[in-house]
C-alpha positions in Angstrom: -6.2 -32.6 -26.4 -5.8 -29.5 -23.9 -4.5 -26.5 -24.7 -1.4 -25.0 -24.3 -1.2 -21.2 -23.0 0.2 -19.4 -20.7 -2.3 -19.4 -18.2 -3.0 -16.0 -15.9 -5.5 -17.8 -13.9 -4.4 -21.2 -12.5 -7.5 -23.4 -11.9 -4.9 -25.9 -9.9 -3.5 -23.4 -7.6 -4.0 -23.8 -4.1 -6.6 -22.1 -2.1 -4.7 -20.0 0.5 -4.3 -21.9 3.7 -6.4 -19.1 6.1 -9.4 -20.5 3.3 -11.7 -22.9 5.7 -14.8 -25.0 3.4 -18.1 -24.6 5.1 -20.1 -27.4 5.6 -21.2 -29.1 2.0 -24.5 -29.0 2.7 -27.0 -26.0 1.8 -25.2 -23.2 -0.1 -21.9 -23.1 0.4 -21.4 -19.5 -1.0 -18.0 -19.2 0.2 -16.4 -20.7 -3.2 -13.5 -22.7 -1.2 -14.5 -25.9 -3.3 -14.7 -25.9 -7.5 -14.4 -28.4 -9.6 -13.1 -26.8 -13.1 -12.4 -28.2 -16.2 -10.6 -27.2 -19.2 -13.2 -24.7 -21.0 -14.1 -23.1 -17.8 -10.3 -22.3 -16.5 -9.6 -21.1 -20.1 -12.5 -18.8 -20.6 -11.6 -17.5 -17.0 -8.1 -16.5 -19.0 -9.8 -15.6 -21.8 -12.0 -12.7 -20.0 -9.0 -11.9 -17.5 -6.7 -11.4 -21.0 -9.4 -9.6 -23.1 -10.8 -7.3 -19.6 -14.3 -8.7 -20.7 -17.2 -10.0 -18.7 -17.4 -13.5 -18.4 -20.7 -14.2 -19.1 -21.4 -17.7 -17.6 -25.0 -19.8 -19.2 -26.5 -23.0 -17.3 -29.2 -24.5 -15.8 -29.9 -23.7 -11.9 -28.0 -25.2 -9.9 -25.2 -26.5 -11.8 -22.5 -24.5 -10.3 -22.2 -20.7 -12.1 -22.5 -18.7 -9.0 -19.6 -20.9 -7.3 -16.9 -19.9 -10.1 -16.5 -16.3 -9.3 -15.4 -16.7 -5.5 -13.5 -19.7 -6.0 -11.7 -17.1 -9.2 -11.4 -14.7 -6.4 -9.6 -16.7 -3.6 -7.4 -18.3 -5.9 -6.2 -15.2 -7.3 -5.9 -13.2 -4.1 -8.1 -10.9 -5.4 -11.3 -9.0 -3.5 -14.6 -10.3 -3.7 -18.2 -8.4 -4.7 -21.3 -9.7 -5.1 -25.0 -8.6 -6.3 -27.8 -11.4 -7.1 -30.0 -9.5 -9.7 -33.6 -9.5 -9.2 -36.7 -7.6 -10.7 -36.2 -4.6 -9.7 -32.5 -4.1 -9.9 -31.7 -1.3 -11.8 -28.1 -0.5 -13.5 -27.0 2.1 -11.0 -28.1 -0.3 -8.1 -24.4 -1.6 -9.2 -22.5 1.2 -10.0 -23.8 3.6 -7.0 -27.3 4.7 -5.3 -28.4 8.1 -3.3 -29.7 7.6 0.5 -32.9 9.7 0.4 -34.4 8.4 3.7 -31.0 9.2 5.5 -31.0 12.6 3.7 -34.2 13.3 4.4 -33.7 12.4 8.6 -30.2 14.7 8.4 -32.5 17.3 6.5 -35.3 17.3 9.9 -31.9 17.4 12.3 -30.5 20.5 10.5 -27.5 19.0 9.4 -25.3 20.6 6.7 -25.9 19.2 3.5 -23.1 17.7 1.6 -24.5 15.2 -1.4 -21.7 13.3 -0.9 -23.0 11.9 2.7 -25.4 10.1 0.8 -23.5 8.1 -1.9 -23.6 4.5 -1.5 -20.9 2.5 -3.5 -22.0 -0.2 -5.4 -19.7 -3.4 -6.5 -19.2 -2.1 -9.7 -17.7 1.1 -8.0 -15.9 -0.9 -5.5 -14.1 -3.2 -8.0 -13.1 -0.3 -10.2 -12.0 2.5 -7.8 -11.4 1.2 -4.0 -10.2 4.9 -3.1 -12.7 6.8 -4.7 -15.5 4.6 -3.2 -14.5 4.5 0.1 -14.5 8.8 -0.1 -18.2 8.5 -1.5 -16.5 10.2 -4.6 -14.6 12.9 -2.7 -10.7 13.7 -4.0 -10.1 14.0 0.0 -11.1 13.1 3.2 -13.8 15.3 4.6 -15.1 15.4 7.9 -18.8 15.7 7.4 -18.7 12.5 5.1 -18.1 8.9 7.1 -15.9 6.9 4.6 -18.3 3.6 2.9 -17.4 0.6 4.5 -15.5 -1.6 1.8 -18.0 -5.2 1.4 -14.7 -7.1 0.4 -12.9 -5.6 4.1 -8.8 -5.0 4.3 -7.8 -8.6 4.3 -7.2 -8.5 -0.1 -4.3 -6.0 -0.3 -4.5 -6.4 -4.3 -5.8 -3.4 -6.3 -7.7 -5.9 -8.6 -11.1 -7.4 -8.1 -13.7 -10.1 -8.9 -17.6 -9.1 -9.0 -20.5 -11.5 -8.9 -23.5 -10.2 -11.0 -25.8 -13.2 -10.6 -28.9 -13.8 -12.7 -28.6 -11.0 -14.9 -31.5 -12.8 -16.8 -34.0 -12.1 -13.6 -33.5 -8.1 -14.6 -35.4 -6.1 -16.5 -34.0 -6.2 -20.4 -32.7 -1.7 -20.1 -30.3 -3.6 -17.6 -27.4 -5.3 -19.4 -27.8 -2.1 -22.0 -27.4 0.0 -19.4 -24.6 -1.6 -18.3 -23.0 -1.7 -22.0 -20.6 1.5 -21.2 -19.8 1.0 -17.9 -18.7 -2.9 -18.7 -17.3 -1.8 -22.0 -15.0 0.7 -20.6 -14.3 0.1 -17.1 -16.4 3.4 -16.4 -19.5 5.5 -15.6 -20.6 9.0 -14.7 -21.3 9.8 -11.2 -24.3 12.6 -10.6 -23.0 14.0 -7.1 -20.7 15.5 -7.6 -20.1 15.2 -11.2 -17.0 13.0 -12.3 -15.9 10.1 -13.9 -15.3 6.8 -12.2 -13.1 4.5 -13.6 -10.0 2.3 -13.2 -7.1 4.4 -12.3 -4.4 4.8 -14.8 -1.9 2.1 -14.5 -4.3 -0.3 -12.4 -6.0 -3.7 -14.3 -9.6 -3.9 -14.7 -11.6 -6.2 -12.4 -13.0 -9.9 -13.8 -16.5 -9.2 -13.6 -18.7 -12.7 -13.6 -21.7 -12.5 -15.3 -24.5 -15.6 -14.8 -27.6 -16.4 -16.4 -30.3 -19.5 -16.0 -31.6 -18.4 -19.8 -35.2 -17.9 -18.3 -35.0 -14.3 -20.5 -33.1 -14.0 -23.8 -30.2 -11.6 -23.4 -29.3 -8.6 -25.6 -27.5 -9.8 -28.1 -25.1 -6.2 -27.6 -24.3 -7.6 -24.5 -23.9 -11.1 -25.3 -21.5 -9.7 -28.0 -18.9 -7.9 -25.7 -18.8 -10.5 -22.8 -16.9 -14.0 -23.2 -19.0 -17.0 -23.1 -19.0 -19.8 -21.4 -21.8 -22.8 -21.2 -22.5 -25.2 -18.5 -23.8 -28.2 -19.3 -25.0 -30.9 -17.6 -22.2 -33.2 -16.2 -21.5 -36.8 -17.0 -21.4 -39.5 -14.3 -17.7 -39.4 -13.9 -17.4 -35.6 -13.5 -21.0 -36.0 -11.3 -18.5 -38.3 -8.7 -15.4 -36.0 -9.4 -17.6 -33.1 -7.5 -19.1 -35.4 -5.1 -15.2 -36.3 -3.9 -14.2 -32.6 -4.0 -16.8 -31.7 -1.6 -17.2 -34.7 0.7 -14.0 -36.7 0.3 -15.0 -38.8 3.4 -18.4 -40.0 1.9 -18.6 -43.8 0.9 -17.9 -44.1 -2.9 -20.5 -46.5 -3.3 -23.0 -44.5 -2.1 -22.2 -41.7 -4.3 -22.1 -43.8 -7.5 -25.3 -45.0 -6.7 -26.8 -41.6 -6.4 -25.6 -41.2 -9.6 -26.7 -43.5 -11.3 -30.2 -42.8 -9.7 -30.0 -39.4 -10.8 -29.9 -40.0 -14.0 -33.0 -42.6 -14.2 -35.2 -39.7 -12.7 -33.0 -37.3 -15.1 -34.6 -39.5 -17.8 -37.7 -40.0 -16.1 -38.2 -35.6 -16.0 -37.3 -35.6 -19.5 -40.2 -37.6 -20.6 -42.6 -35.7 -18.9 -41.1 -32.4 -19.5 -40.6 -31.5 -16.5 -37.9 -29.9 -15.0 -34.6 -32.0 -13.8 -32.4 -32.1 -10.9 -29.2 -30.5 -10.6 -25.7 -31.0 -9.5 -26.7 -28.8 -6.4 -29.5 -31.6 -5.8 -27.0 -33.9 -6.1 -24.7 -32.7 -3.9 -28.1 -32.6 -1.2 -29.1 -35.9 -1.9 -25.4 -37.4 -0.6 -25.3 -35.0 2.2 -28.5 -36.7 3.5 -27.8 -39.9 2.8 -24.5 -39.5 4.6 -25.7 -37.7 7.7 -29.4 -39.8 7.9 -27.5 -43.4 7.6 -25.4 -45.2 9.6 -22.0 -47.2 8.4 -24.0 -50.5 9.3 -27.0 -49.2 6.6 -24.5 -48.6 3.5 -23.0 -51.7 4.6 -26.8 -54.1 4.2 -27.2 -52.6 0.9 -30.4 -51.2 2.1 -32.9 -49.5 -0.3 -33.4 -46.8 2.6 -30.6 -44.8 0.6 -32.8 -44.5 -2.4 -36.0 -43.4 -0.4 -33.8 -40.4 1.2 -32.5 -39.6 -2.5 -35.8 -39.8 -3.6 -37.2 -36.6 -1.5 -34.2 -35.0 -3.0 -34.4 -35.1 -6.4 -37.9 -36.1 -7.3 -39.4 -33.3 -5.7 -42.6 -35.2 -6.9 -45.9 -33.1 -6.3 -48.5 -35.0 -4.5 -51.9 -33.5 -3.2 -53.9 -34.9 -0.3 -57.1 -33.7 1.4 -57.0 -32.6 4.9 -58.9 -35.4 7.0 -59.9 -37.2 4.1 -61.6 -40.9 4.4 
């Protein structure tokens, strides 16, 4: 039974018609395709409504980083992105200080103004647009070149969507030291000293959140985001994404991958190994459909299986270099 609410996000709105889908094969990252159901448009709502994180939990591959553009485009609303890695830090996405081009204005005799060197980071971006683009400044100042937005002037909308993706790849001080800063739509900024935060009267940003759950999570940050779990799909939402993103492919031929997914799905599980993804499958008909010909899907060839194979196997096989 769905829910009823009133919804802030609508999941079946229209992209906007200047929106034109990359090619389906790779990484899209451009979000023009998503296929949502229920629990995933209402804990969009949920984190718009409560101005919380939406923390987003799945296996690789299954569509998390996707959500936050697709959000994004559908709302109107600008677009940031950072994919966490090792040696992010917390400030790396609130704001970071240019000592190499400091240090070349400092051997050119330039004056020094601290602000020259402030680099924005999303965070910044989606809670202040003015203040970021003066590097902190109240004004406009002649020594300091304004930052360059990421999102550009196409979103006029004050409001914002940021991508933090694989928070889990981060050291653990990470999400705590982002506990303020997400918690109150604010942080402290060292040059000069002020506050940066949402201006009075504006909304907060939706800021996305994913994880792959290779690293537990403080469970202080787990508590203040909203949480929502991707879980493997079935077959019929499997060929309700494979229609969304190649709505010319043979339905046949995508069924079948499906269905073949699954057997090496079961076949990974037994020997606890690790199992393919949406993504994978999503490859595996992109393949099939470019490799083959109209004349192969029609001889009910096995050649589509082979091709799939490669794709979602991934089986390791060892050979010696000239070996008898």
């Amino acid at each position: 039974m769905s829910v009823q609410y009133k919804r802030i996000f609508e999941a079946d709105k229209p992209l906007p018609k200047d929106v034109q889908p990359r090619s389906a094969a790779g990484d899209r990252r451009d979000g023009a395709v998503y296929v949502y159901n229920p629990d995933i448009e209402l804990a969009v709502n949920v984190a718009i409504a409560t101005a919380r994180p939406l923390l987003v939990r799945g296996p690789s591959g299954s569509g998390k980083s996707s959500l936050a553009q697709n959000v994004a485009l559908k709302l109107g609303w600008r677009y940031y992105e950072h994919v966490v890695s090792s040696v992010t830090e917390a400030r790396d996405l609130l704001w970071r200080f240019d000592r190499v081009r400091q240090l070349a204005d400092a051997t050119g005799n330039k004056t020094y103004i601290a602000n020259r060197y402030i680099q924005p980071g999303p965070l910044w971006w989606a809670f202040d647009r003015r203040t970021a683009r003066l590097r902190g400044l109240d004004e406009p100042h002649d020594d300091v070149e304004p930052a360059v937005d990421p999102a550009g002037d196409k979103y006029k909308d004050e409001r914002a969507v940021v991508l933090l993706d694989e928070i889990d790849k981060a050291d653990p001080d990470v999400p705590n030291n982002l506990l303020v800063p997400l918690g109150s739509m604010q942080f402290s900024l060292t040059y000069p000293e002020r506050t940066i935060k949402v201006p009075d009267g504006e909304l907060p940003p939706l800021v996305v959140i994913t994880t792959n759950e290779e690293r537990e999570l403080p469970a202080a940050f787990v508590r203040r985001c909203v949480v929502t779990s991707f879980d493997r799909p079935d077959k019929e939402r499997l060929l309700e994404i494979a229609r969304e993103h190649f709505p010319k492919a043979d339905p046949g031929l995508c069924e079948r991958i499906a269905d073949f997914l699954f057997e090496v799905v079961d076949e990974k599980k037994r020997a606890g190994e690790a199992q393919p993804s949406t993504a994978e499958y999503l490859d595996a008909i992109a393949a099939c459909d470019r490799l083959l010909s109209t004349r192969d899907m029609r001889q009910k060839s096995d050649i589509w299986k082979e091709i799939a194979r490669v794709v979602l196997e991934k089986t390791h096989t060892t050979q010696e270099a000239g070996a008898k």
